[in-house]
C-alpha positions as CSV (number, residue, x, y, z in Angstrom):
1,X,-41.7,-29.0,-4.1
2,X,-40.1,-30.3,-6.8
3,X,-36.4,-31.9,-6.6
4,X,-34.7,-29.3,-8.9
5,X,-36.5,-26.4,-6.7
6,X,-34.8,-28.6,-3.6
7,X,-31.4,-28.2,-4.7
8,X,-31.7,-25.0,-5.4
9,X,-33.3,-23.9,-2.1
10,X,-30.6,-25.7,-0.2
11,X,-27.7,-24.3,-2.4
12,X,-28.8,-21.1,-1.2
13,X,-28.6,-21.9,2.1
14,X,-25.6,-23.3,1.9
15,X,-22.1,-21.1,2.6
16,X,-19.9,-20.1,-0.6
17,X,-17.0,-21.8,-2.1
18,X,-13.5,-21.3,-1.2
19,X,-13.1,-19.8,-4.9
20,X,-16.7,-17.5,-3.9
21,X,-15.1,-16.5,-0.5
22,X,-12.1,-15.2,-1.7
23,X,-13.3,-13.6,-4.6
24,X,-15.6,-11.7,-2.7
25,X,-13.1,-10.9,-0.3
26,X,-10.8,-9.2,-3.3
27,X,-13.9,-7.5,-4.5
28,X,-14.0,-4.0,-4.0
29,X,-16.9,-1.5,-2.8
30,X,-16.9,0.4,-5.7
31,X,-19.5,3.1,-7.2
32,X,-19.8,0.9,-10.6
33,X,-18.1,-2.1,-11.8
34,X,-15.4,-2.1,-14.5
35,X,-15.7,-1.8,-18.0
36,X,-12.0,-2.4,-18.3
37,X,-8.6,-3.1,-17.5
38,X,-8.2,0.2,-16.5
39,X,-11.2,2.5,-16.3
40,X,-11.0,6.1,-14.8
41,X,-14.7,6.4,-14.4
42,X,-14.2,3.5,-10.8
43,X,-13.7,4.2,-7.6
44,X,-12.9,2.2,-4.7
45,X,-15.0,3.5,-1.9
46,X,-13.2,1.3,0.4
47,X,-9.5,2.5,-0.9
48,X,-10.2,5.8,-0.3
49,X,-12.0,6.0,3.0
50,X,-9.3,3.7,4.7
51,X,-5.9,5.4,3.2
52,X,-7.6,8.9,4.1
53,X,-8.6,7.8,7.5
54,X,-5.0,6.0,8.3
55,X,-3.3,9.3,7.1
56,X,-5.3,11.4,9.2
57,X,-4.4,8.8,12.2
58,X,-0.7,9.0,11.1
59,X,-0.5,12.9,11.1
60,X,-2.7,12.9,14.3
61,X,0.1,10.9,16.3
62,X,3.3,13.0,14.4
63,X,1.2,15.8,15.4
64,X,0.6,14.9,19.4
65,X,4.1,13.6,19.8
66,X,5.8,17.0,18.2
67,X,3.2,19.5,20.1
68,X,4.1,16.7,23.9
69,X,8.3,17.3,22.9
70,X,9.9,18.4,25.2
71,X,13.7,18.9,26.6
72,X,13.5,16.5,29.5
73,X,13.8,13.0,29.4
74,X,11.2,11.5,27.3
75,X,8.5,9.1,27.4
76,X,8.0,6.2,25.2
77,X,6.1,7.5,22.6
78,X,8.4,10.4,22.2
79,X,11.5,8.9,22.0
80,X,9.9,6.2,19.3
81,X,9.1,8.9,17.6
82,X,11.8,10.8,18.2
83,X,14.2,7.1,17.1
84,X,12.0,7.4,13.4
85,X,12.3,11.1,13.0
86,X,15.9,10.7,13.3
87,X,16.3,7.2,11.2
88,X,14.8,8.9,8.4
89,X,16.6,12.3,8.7
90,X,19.5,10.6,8.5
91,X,18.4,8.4,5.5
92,X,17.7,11.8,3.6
93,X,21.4,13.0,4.6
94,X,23.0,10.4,2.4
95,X,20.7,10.7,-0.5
96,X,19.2,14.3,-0.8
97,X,22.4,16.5,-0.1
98,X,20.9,19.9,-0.8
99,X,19.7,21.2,2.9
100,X,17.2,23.7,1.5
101,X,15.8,20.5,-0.3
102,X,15.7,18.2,2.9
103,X,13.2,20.5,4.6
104,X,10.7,19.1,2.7
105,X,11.9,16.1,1.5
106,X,12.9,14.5,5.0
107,X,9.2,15.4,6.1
108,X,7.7,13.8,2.7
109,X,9.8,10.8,3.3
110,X,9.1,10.5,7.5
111,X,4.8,10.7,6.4
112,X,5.2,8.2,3.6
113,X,7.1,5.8,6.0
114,X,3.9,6.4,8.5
115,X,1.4,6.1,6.2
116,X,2.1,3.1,4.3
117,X,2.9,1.2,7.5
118,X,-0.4,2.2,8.8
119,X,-2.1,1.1,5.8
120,X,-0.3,-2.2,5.8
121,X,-0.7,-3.0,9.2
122,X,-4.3,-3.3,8.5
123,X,-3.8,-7.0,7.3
124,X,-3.1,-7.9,10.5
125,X,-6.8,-7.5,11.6
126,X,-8.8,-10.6,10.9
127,X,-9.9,-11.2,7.5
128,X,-13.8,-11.3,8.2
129,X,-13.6,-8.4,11.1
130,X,-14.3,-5.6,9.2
131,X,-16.0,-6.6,6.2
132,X,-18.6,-8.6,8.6
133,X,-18.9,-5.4,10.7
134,X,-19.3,-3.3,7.5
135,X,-22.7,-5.7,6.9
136,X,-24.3,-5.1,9.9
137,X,-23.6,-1.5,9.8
138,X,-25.0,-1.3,5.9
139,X,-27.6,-3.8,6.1
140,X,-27.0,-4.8,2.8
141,X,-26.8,-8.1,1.0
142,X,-24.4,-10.7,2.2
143,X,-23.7,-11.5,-1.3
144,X,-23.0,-8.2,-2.6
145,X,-21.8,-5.9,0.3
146,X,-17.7,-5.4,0.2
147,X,-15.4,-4.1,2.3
148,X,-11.3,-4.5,1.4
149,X,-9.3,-2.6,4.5
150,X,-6.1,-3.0,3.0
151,X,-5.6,0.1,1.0
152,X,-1.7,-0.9,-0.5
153,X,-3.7,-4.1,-1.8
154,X,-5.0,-1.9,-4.2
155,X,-3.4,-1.2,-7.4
156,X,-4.7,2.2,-8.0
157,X,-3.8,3.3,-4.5
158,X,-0.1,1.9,-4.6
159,X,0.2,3.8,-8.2
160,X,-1.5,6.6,-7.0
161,X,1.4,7.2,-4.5
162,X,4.1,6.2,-7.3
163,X,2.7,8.9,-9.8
164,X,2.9,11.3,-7.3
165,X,6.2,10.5,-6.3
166,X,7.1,11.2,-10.2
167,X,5.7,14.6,-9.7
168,X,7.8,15.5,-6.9
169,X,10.8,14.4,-8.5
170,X,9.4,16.7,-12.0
171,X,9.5,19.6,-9.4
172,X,12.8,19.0,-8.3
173,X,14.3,18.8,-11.7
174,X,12.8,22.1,-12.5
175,X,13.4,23.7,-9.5
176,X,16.9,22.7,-9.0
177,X,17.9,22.5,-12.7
178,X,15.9,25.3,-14.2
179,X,13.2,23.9,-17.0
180,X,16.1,24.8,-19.7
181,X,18.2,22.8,-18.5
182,X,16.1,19.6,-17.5
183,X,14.9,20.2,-21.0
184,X,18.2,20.0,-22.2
185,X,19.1,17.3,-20.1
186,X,16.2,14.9,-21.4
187,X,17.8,15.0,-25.2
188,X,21.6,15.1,-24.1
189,X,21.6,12.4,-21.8
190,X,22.8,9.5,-21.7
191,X,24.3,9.7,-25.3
192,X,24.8,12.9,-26.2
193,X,23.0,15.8,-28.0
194,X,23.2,14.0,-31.7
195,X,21.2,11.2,-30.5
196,X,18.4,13.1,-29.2
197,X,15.2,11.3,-30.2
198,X,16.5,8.1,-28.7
199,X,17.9,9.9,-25.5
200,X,14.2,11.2,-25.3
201,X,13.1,8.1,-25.4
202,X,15.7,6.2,-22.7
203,X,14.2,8.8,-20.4
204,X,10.8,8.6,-20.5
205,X,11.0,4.8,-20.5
206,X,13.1,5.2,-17.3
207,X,10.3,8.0,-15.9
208,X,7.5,5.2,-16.2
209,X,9.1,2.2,-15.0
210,X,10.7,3.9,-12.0
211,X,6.7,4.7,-11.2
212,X,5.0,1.8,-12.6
213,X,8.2,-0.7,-10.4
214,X,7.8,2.0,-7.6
215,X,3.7,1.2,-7.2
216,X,3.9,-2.3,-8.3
217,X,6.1,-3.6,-5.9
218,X,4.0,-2.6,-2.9
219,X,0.8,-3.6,-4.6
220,X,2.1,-7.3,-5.5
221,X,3.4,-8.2,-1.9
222,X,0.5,-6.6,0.1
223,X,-2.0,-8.6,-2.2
224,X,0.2,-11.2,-1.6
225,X,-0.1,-11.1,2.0
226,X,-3.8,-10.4,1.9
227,X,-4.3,-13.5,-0.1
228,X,-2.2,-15.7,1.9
229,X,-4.2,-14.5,5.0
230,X,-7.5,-15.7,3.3
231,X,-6.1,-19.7,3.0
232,X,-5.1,-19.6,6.5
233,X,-8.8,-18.1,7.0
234,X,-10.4,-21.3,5.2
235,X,-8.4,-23.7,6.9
236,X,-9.8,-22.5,9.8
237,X,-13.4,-22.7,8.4
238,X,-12.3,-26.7,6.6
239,X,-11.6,-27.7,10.7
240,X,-15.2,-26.4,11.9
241,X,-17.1,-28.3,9.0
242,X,-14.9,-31.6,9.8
243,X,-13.0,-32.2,13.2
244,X,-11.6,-35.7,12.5
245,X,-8.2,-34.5,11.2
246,X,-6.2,-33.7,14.8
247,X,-3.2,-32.0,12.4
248,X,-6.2,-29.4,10.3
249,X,-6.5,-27.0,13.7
250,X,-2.2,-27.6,14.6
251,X,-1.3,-26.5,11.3
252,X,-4.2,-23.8,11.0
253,X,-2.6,-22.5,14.4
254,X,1.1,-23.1,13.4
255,X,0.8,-21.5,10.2
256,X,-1.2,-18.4,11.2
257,X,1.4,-17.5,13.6
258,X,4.5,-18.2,11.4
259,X,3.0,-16.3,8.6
260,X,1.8,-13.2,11.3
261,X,5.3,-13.0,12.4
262,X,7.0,-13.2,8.9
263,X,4.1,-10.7,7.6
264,X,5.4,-7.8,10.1
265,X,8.8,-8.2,8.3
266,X,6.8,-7.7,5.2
267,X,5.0,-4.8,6.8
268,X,7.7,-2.5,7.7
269,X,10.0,-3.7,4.8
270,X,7.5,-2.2,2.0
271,X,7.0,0.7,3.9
272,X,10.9,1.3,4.8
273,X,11.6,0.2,0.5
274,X,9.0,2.2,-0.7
275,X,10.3,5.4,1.4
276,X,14.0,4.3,0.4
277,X,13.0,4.4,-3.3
278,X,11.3,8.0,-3.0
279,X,14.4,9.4,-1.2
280,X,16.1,7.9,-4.2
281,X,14.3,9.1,-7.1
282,X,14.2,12.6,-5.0
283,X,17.6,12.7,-4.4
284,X,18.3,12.0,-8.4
285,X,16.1,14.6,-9.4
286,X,19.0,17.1,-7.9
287,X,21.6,15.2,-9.7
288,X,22.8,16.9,-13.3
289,X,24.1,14.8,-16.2
């Protein structure tokens, strides 16, 4: 065998790069690469199966605590579900002040708040968990199988649920204002009917980066998260390749557990913002100018 053939052989053999490991790691399972920035034709196979199965978890458990209510004294679950219900009715109170709205809206707001926790909760499983799981199950190449679990870590998810935010808030305007009106409304305001165009204009560039902020925000701290998750991951993989350092496993263990603790902050918080923000934009849908 000849030396070149060597090296290669034993770079085979050999376990991937910090920069390989957490690429592969941000890849997504997808049904064809990119041919772009953006590129409609993608999907993220991973995205999709774990935001729908979270949200079916999420309505499963609303579900089982509203059908176990009852008048006596509760148990734990029910009265923590019963402590949300109310947190978030009383959110959509001061925002949205039309009841008839409410009935819907307070419900929209109480499943986004469930969902998007769900789904961001999933970063506290171990990184290689799943994906390594995912492997066995598919059989697949090590190299090329992918698995992400964190479905706010994914831009088109977290702007997916932005968008349709945007449409709710279009459906409000119409509903409440009448189509006239909001039509009216889009030329008038904030300057007045003789500077139409540019009032046109203010208001569409308010429409996409209220969606585009809304979506972006949840996307950049989630993949923030994720990433960080992944260092702490490789510190713990530098300590079993060399044990001489005694501070490598103290501060793998110290900062796992600091950044764990700070990261359900960061969990609840971007769920809690992002259902703010849509009880927001809602509730100044029903607002005339």
């Amino acid at each position: 065998m000849s030396a070149e053939a060597a090296v290669a052989e034993g770079a085979a053999h050999q376990g991937p790069t910090a920069g390989e490991y957490i690429v592969h790691h941000l890849t997504h399972w997808q049904n064809q690469p990119m041919k772009g920035v953006i590129d409609f034709s993608v999907y993220n196979y991973d995205s999709i199966f774990w935001s729908v199965l979270l949200g079916v978890v999420g309505c499963f458990f609303l579900w089982r605590a509203a059908k176990g209510a009852h008048a006596g004294v509760p148990g734990r679950f029910q009265a923590a579900v019963e402590l949300l219900v109310e947190f978030v009715d009383e959110q959509a109170k001061g925002i949205v002040h039309n009841a008839q709205s409410r009935k819907m809206v307070a419900p929209l707001a109480l499943t986004v708040f469930v969902w998007i926790f769900l789904m961001n909760s999933m970063d506290f499983l171990p990184v290689d968990l799943l994906p390594k799981l995912w492997l066995l199950l598919s059989g697949g190449d090590e190299h090329h199988t992918y698995m992400r679990v964190v479905p706010t870590a994914d831009l088109s998810v977290t702007l997916g649920m932005s968008v349709s935010v945007l449409l709710v808030c279009i459906y409000y305007n119409i509903k409440i204002k009448g189509l006239g009106h909001w039509i009216h409304e889009l030329f008038s305001a904030p300057f007045g009917a003789k500077l139409g165009p540019i009032n046109f204009l203010f208001q569409m560039i308010e429409f996409i980066a209220k969606t585009v902020s809304h979506g972006m925000r949840l996307f950049g701290n989630m993949y923030a998260g994720e990433l960080v998750f992944m260092l702490i991951a490789l510190m713990g993989s530098a300590l079993a390749a060399s044990t001489t350092g005694i501070m490598l496993p103290i501060a793998h263990i110290i900062a796992g557990s600091v950044w764990s603790i700070f990261h359900i902050l960061i969990v609840g918080l971007q769920a809690f913002v992002f259902m703010m923000l849509t009880l927001v934009y809602v509730g100044q849908a029903h607002d005339a100018h």
